[in-house]
C-alpha positions in Angstrom: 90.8 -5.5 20.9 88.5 -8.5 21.7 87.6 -6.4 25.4 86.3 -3.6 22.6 84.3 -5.5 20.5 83.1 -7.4 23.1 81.6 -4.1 24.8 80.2 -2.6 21.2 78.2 -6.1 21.0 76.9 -5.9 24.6 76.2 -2.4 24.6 74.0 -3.2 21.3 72.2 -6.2 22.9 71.8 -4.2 26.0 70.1 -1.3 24.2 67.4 -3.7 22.1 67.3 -6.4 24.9 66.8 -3.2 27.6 68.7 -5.5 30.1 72.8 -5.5 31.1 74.8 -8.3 30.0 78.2 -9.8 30.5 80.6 -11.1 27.7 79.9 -14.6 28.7 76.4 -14.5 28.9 74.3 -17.2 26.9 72.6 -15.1 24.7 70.2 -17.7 22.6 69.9 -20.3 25.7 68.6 -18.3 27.9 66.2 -16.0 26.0 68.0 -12.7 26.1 68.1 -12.5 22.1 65.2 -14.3 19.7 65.1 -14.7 16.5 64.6 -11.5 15.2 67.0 -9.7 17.8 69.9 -12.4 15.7 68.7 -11.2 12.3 69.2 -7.1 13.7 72.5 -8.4 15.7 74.3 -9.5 12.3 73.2 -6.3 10.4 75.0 -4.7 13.3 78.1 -7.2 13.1 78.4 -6.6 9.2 78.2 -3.1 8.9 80.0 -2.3 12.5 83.3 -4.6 11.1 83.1 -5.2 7.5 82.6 -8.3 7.0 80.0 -11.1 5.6 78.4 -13.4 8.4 78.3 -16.6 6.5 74.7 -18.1 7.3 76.6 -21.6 8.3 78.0 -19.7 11.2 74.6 -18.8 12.4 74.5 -21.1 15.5 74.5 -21.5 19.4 78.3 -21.5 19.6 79.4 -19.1 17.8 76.4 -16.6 18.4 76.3 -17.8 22.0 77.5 -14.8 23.6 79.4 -11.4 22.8 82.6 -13.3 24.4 82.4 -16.3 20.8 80.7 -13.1 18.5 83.9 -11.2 19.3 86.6 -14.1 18.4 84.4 -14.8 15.4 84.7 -11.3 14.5 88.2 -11.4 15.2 88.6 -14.5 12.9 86.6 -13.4 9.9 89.2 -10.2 10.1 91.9 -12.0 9.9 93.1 -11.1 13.9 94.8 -12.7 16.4 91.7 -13.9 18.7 94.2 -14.8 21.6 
């Protein structure tokens, strides 16, 4: 399940970002996403999976690539993340 989400969120990047990326790919550190492309990227994450980003969460760890979006997604679901 994690491989699937993983791909939704890359494929999403990809398309606004107009470049490929990998799951493990440091999305704030190295300029792929800005500011705005975060704001669009938890619209995305809330109405894709149902649930509520909290704004805490907003950060360089767990927003640092598809690989931590996908276990927090996971997470806030209630999943197994393994």
């Amino acid at each position: 399940m994690r491989e699937t989400i993983e791909k939704e969120i890359s494929d999403f990047i990809t398309n606004g970002a107009k470049q490929r990326i990998a799951p493990e790919d440091r999305l704030l550190e190295d300029g792929i996403i800005d500011s705005l492309s975060l704001l669009d990227l938890v619209e995305f994450i809330e109405s894709t999976y149902e649930i509520v980003v909290d704004e805490f969460d907003i950060d360089g760890e767990t927003f640092g690539s598809a690989r931590s979006i996908a276990e927090y997604v996971l997470a806030r679901r209630g999943c197994d993340v393994a």
